[in-house]
C-alpha positions in Angstrom: 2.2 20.9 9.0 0.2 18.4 11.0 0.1 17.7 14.5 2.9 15.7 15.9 1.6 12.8 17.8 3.6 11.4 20.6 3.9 7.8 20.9 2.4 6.6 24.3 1.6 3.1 23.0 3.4 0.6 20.3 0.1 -1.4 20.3 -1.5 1.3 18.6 -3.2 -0.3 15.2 -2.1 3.1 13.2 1.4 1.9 13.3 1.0 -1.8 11.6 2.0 -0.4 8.5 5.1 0.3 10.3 5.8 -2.4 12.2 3.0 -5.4 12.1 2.2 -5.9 8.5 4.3 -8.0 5.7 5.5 -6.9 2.4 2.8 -9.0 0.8 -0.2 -7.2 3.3 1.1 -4.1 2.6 0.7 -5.1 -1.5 -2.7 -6.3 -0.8 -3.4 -7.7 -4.3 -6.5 -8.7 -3.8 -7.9 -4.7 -3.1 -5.1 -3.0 -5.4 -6.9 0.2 -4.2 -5.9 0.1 -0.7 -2.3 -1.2 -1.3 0.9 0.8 0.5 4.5 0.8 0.5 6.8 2.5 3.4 9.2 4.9 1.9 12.2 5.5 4.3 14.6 8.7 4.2 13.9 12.3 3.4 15.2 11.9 -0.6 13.5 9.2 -1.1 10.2 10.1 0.1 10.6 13.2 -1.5 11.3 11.4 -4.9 8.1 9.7 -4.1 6.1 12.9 -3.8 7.4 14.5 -7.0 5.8 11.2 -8.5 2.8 11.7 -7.6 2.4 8.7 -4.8 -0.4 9.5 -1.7 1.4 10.1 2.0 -0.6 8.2 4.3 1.3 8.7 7.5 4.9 9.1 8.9 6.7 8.1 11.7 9.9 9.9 12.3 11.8 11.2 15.2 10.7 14.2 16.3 13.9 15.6 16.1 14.0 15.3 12.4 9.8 16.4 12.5 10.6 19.7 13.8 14.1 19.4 12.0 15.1 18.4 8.1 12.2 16.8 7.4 9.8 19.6 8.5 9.8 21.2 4.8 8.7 17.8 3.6 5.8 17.4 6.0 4.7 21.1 5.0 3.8 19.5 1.8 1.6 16.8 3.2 -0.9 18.4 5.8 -3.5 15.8 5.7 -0.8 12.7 6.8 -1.0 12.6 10.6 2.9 12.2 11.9 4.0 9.9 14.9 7.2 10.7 16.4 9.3 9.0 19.6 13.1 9.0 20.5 14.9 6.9 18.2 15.3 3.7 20.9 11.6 3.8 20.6 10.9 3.6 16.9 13.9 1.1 16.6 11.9 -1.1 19.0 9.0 -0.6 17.0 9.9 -1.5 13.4 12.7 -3.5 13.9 15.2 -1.8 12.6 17.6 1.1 12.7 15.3 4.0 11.1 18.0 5.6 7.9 18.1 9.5 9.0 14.6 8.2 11.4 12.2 9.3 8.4 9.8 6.9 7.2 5.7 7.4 5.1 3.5 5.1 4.5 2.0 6.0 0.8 -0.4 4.6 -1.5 1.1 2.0 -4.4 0.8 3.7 -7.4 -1.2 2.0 -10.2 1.7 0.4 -12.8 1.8 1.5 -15.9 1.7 -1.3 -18.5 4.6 -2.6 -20.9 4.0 -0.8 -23.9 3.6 2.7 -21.9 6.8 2.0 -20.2 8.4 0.9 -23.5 6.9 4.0 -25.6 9.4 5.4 -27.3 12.2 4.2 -25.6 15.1 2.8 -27.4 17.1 1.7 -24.2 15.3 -0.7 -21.5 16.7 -2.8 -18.6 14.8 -6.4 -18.2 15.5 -8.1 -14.7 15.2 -11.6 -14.6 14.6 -13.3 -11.3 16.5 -10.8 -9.2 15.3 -11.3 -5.7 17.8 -9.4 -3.6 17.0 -5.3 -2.6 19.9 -4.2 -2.5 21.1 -5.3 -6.2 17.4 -4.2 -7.4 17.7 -0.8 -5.8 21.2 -0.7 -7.1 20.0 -1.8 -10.7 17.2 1.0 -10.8 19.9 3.6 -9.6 22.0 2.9 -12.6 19.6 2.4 -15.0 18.1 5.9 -14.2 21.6 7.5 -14.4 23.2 5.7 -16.8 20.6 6.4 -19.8 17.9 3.1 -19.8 14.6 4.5 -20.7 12.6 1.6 -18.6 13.2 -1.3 -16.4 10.8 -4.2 -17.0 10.4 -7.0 -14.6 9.9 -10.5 -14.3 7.4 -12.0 -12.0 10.0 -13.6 -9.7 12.0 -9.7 -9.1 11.8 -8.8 -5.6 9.4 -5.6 -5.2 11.1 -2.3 -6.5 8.8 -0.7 -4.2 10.2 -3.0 -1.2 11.2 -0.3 1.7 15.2 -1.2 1.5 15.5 -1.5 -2.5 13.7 1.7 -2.6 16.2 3.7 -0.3 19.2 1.9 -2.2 18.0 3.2 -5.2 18.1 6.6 -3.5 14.5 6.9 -5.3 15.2 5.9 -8.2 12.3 3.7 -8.2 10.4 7.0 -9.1 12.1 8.8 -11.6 12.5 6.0 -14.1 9.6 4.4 -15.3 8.9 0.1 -14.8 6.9 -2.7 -14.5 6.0 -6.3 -14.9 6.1 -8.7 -17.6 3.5 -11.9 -17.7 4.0 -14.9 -19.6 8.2 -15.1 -19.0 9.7 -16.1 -21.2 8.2 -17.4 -24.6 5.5 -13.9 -24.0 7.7 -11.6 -22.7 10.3 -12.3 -25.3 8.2 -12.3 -28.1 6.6 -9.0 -27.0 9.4 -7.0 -26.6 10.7 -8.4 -30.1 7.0 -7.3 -31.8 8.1 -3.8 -30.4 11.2 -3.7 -32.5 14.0 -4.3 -29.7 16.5 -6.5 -29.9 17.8 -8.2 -27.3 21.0 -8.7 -25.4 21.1 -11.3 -22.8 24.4 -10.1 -20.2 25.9 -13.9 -19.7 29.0 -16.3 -19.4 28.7 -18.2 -22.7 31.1 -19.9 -25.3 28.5 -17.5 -28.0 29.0 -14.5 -26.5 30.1 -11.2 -28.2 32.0 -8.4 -26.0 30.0 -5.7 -24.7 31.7 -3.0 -26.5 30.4 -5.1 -30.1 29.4 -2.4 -32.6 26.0 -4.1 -33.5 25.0 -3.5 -29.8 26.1 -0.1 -29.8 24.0 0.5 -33.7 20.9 -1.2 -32.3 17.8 1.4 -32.1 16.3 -0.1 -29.9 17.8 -2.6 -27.5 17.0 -5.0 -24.1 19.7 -5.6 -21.6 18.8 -8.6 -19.7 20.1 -9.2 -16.1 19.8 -12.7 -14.8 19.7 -13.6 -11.2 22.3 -13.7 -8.6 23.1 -17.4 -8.3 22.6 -18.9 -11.7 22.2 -15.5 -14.1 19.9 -15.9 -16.6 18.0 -19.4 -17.5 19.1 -20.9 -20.8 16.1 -20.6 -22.4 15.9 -17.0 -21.7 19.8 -16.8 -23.3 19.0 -18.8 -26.5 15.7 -16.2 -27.6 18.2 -13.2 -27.3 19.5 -12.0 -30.5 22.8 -11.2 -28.7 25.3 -12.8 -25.8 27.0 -10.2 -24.3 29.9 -10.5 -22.2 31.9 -8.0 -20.3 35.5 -8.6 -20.6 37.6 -9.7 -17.1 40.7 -8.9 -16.1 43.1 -10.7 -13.3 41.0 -14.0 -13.7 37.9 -12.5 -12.3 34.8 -14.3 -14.0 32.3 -12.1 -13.2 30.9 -9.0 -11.6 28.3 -8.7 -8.7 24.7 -8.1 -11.0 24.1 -4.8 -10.1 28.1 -3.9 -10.8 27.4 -5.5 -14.0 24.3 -3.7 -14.7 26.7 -0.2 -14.4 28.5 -1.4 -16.9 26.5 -2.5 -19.2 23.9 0.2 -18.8 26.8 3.3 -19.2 28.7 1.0 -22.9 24.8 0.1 -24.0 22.8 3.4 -23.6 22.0 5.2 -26.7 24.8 8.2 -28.2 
């Protein structure tokens, strides 16, 4: 394990990634190469490892360094670990630390659309979601509930984003995702040149119920999530081959998106 370095200092420059730097520095798009993420609790970081994704460093309590997480940091020698009481990191990054774990790792390079949709007959497409806590939500279902992919539209908050990550409960790193260009005419037609149909999850006059037998005979299928305000657009609904509504009971219209997702993702996924 490394050496466990004290905090004397929160100016320290090694700790931005914790505490200084924005989502969007930490993405760094314009060097893809030097682009991190902060992973935060043991499982999840863990998770993380398993995939494959480069520990930079950690900052933790030292309680938990010398504690539950000191089987984790025996796998990762080279990443130097800060530590402090728990009042300390708190003041440092803002925020309450979840079981006072967190790594900073390298973004993994994305895979593309077709390697995430190779031979999958079961993807989840997420339209405009922007909150982390429904994304991390959506990615835990979809990995438990039998989706072979999650593709993305430009406008989805960042999987890799350090709360929709820990929702997911790592999720983000045991199934595989990406994003789509050109949404929607590209993105639809795409995914229709690779044989899936697809089934837009919406309130609509056109819509089938979700336990339709079509849905359920499709080889390969699309379940389309829309955002939390307005759902899907229109013009996303009217290129799906299918409506699909989940029947209400007690005059509830709808479910939260990633309650919905559930749902859909446990009647939709492939027998």
């Amino acid at each position: 394990m490394s050496e466990l370095i004290e905090i004397t200092s929160l100016d320290l420059p090694q700790l931005d990634v914790f505490a200084r730097l924005t989502e969007a520095q930490l993405r760094n798009r314009r060097h893809p190469d030097q682009s991190l993420f902060v992973a935060e609790s043991i499982k999840v970081i863990a998770n993380a490892l398993k995939a494959g994704c480069v520990p930079v460093a950690f900052l933790m309590e030292r309680r938990q360094a010398e504690g539950q997480a000191k089987e984790l940091l025996a796998c990762c020698p080279q990443a130097p670990v800060y530590t402090a009481d728990r009042a300390v990191l708190e003041g440092l990054t803002g925020y309450a630390l979840t079981r006072g774990v967190l790594c900073a790792m390298r973004r993994p390079v994305p895979p593309t659309p077709a390697e995430v949709c190779k031979g999958a007959s079961r993807i989840a497409v997420l339209e405009g979601i922007v909150d982390t806590t429904n994304v991390g939500a959506i990615f835990r279902a979809a990995a438990a509930l039998g989706m072979d992919g999650v593709l993305l539209t430009p406008t989805c908050c960042d999987p890799l984003n350090r709360r929709a990550a820990r929702v997911s409960m790592g999720s983000v790193f045991q199934i595989p995702w990406t994003r789509l260009t050109g949404w929607p005419e590209e993105g639809m037609a795409w995914l229709k040149a690779q044989g899936f149909q697809t089934a837009a999850l919406a309130l609509s006059d056109r819509s089938v119920s979700i336990d339709h037998p079509a849905l359920a005979r499709a080889d390969k299928l699309a379940v389309l999530l829309g955002t939390e305000g307005d759902g899907l657009a229109q013009d996303t609904i009217d290129r799906c081959d299918y409506t699909v509504r989940i029947p209400m009971a007690h005059g509830v219209d709808s479910l939260n998106v990633a309650a919905a997702s559930a749902v859909a993702f446990w009647q939709l996924r492939k027998l």
